[in-house]
C-alpha positions in Angstrom: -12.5 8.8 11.2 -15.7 9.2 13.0 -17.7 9.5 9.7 -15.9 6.1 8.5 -17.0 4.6 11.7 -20.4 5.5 11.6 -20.9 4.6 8.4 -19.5 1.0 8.9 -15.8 0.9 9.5 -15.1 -1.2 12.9 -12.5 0.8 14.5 -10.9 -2.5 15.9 -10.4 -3.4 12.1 -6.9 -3.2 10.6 -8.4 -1.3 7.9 -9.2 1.2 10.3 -5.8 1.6 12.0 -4.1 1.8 8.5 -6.1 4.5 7.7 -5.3 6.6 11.1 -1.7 5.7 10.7 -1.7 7.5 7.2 -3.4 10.3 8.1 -0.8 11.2 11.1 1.8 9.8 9.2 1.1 10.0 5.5 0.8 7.2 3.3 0.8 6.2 -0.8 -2.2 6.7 -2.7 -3.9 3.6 -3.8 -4.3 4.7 -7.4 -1.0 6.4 -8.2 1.3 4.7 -5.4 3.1 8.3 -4.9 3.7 9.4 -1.4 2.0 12.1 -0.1 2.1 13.8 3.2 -1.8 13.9 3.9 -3.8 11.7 1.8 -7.5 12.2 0.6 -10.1 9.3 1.9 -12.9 8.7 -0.1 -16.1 7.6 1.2 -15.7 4.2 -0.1 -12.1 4.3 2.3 -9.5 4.7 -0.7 -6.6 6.5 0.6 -6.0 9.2 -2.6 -3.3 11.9 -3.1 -4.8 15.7 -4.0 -4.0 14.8 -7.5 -5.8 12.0 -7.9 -8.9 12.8 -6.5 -9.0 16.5 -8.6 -9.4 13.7 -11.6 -13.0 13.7 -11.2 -14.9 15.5 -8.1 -18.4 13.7 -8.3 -16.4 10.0 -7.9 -13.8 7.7 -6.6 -10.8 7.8 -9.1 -9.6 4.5 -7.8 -9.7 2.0 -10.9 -13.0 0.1 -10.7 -14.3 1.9 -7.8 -16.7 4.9 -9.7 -18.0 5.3 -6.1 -20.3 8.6 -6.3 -19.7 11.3 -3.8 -20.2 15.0 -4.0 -16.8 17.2 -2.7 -17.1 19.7 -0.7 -16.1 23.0 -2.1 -15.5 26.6 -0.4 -17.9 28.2 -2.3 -20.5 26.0 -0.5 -21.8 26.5 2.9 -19.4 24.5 5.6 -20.6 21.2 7.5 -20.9 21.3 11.3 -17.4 19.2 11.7 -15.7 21.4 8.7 -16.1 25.2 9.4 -13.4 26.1 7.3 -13.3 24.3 4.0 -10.1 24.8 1.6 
């Protein structure tokens, strides 16, 4: 949440407290609309299930988004706020 936050997300938004809310809670993912206990967030905010986002692992899945981000994999070296990738 705090990498949403700095990179734009007000965290007085309602966008930001549906997000939290399916993270502790789970939520549907926005492309499939199957439940899933611990959805995937994008960098562009799309709440994804594991399934959806293992479509394509260099962008957003969601139709009409194509939002380019690079996933982190366990083969790479971890980030500072992810240790242990998996």
């Amino acid at each position: 949440m705090d990498m949403l936050v700095q990179n734009g997300l007000d965290s007085t938004s309602g966008e930001y407290t549906s997000i939290k809310y399916s993270l502790v809670y789970g939520g549907r993912c926005v492309r499939c609309k199957e439940w899933c206990r611990l959805p995937l967030i994008t960098p562009c905010r799309h709440l994804l299930c594991h399934e959806c986002v293992s479509i394509d692992k260099t962008k957003c899945t969601y139709p009409g988004c194509d939002n380019l981000y690079e996933m982190q994999s366990p083969d790479t070296m971890a980030r500072p706020e992810n240790p242990n990738p998996k």
